[in-house]
C-alpha positions in Angstrom: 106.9 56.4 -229.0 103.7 57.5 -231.1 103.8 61.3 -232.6 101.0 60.4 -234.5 98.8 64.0 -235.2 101.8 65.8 -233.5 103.3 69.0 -234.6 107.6 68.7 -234.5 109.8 71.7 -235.3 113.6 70.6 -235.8 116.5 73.0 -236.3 119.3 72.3 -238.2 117.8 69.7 -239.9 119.3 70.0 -243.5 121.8 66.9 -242.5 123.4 64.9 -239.7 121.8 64.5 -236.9 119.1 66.8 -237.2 117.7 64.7 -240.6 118.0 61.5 -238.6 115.8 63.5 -235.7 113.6 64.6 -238.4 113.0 61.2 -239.8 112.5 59.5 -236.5 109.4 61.6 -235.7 108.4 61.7 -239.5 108.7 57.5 -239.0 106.5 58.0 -235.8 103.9 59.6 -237.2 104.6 63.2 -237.1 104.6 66.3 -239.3 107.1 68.0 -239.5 109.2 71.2 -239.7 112.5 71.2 -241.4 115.0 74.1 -240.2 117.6 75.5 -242.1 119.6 78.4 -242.4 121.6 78.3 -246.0 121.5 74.8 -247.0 118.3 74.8 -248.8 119.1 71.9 -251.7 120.2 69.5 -248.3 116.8 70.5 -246.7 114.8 69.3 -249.5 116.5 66.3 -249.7 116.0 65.8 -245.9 112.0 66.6 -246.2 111.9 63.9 -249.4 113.3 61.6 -247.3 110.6 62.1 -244.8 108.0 59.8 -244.5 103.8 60.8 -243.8 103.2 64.2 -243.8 102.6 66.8 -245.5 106.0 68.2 -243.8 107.2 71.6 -244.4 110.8 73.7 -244.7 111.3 76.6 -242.4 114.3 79.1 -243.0 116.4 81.0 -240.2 119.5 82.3 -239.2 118.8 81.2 -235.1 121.7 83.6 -234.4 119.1 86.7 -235.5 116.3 87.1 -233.1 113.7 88.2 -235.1 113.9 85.9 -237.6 113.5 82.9 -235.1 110.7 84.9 -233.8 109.2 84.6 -237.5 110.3 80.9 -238.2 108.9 80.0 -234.8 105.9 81.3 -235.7 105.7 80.4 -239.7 105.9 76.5 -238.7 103.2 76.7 -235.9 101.1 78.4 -238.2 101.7 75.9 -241.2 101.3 73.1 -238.6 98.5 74.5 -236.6 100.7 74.4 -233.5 103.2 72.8 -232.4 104.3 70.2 -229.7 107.9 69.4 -229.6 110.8 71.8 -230.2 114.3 70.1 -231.1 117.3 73.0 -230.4 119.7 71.1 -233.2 121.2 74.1 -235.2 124.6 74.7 -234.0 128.3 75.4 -235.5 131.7 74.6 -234.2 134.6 76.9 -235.2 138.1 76.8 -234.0 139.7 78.9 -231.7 143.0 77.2 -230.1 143.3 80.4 -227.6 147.2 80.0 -227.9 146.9 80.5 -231.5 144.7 82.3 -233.1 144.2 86.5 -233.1 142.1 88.2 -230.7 140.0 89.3 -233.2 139.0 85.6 -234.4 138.8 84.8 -230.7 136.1 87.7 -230.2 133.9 87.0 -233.2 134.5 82.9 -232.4 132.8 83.4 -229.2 130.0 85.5 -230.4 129.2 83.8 -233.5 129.5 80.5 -230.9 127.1 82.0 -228.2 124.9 83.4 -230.4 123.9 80.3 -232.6 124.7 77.6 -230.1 122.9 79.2 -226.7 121.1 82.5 -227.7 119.2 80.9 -231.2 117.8 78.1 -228.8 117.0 80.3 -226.1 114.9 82.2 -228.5 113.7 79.8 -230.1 112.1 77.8 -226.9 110.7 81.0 -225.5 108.9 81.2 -228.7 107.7 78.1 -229.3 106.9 77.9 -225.6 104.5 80.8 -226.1 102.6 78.3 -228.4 102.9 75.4 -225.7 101.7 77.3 -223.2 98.0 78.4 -225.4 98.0 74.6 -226.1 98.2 73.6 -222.4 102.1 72.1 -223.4 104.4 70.6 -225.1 108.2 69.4 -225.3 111.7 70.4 -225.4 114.9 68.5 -226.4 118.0 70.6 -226.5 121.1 68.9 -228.5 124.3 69.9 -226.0 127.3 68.3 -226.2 129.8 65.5 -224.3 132.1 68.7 -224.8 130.0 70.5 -221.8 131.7 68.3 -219.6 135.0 67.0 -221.0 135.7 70.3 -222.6 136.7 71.8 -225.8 140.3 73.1 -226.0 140.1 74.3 -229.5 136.8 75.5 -229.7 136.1 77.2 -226.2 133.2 78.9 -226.8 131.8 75.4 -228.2 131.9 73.8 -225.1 130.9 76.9 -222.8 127.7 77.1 -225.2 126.9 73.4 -225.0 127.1 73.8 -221.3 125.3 76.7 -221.0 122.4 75.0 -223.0 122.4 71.9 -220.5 121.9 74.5 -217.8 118.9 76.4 -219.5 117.7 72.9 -220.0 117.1 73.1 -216.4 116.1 76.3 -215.8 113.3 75.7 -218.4 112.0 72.5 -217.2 111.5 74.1 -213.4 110.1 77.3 -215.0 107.4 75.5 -217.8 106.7 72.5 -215.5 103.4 73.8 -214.1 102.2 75.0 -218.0 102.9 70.8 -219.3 106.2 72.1 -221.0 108.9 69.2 -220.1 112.6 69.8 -221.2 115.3 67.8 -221.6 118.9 67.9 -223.5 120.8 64.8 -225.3 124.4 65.1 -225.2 126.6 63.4 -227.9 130.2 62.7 -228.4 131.3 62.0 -231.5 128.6 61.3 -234.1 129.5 59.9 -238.3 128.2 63.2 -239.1 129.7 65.1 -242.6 131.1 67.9 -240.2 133.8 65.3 -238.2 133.9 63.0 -241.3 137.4 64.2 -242.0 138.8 63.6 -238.4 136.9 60.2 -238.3 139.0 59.3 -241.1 142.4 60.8 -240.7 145.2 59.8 -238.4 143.1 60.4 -235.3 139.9 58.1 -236.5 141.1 54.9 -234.6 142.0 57.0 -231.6 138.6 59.0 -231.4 136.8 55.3 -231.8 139.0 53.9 -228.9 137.5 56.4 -227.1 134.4 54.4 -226.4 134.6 50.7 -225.1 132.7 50.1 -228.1 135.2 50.9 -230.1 133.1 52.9 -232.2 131.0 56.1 -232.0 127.3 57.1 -232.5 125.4 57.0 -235.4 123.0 59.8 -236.2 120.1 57.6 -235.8 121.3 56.4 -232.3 120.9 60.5 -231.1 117.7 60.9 -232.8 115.9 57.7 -230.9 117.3 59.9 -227.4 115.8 62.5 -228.7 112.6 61.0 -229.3 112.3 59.5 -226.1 112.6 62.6 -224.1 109.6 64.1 -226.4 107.5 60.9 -225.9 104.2 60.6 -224.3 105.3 58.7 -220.6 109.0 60.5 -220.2 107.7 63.6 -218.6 109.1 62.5 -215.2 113.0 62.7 -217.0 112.2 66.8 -217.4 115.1 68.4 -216.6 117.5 65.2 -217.7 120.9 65.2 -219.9 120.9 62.0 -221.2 124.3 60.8 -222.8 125.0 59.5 -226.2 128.8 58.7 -225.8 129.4 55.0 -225.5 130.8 55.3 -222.1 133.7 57.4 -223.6 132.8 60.0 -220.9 131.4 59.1 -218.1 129.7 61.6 -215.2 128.0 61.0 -211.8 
């Protein structure tokens, strides 16, 4: 998996998984962009961690259209183009329908669908605009093992996640024929800062018992999936959802 001279925009790539996806294609060979939204100080750290270059920072909210528009744009311009789009940004807020107000459920949903599902949209119609003058390019969506197994205090999480593996889908039928190939990886629980509380609390064994590994991903083990579906020989896997769950959720 050589990105060598390739152009890789990454969202949400301040920390987590989205800095182990940016260093994977930075250790490939790749320049990259590094998306953020707010946390500029982790962003930096992320792109001096990177290796090769020169790499660049991009800023967005992805739930405001026009600003993807601009990021989009900004990093293809600082990179002269670019080839692989990673949809990483996302937020998870909870919602326990049974207990919260309907006013939190409202704006949960919306400020769900429009990070999670609506920012990527956007931001692979843009960046497909690019692939397309190019003559293509790649797509790797970040879903979720909580499209399929579900989220039952976060609703809108998992309804996002899903609704991002099926626009995964739609987009590698519909930007086949321009070389655009698409595909989604789809975690379960990752040693990310974000569930680092839950991992170790009372529930920590219990979530690791959840995979007959005991165990669950590392950052690093998304990011390689990742990389694979945006190599050079994977284009036959477009339209694939390949899971990163250590059998704790298994699908046929």
């Amino acid at each position: 998996m050589d990105f060598s001279g390739k152009a890789v925009l990454v969202t949400g790539a301040s920390r987590g998984i989205g800095r182990a996806i940016a260093r994977q294609f930075a250790g490939r060979g790749a320049r990259v962009a590094v998306h953020y939204r707010a946390g500029r100080v982790e962003a930096e750290r992320t792109l001096a961690g990177l290796t090769g270059g020169p790499h660049l920072l991009v800023q967005a909210d992805v739930g405001d259209a026009g600003a993807v528009e601009r990021m989009v744009d900004a990093a293809a311009a600082d990179l002269d183009r670019i080839d692989v789009l990673v949809n990483n940004a996302g937020i998870y807020e909870a919602h326990p329908p049974a207990d919260c107000s309907y006013d939190h459920w409202q704006a949960s949903w919306r400020r769900t669908v429009e990070t999670n599902l609506l920012g990527a949209a956007n931001a692979s119609y843009c960046a497909a605009r690019h692939m397309i003058r190019q003559g293509g390019g790649r797509i790797v969506n970040v879903s979720s093992r909580g499209a399929f197994r579900g989220e039952p205090g976060a609703p809108a999480y998992g309804a996002s996640k899903a609704g991002m593996n099926a626009m995964s889908q739609s987009l590698a039928l519909a930007l086949a024929p321009h070389g655009i190939f698409v595909g989604a990886v789809a975690p379960g629980f990752v040693t990310t800062d974000r569930v680092a509380s839950r991992l170790d609390g009372p529930e920590g064994d219990d979530i690791c018992r959840q995979s007959p590994l005991g165990r669950v991903a590392t950052p690093d083990e998304v990011a390689y999936a990742v990389a694979f579906l945006a190599s050079e020989g994977a284009e036959f896997t477009t339209g694939t959802i390949i899971d990163v769950n250590g059998a704790s959720y298994l699908r046929s």
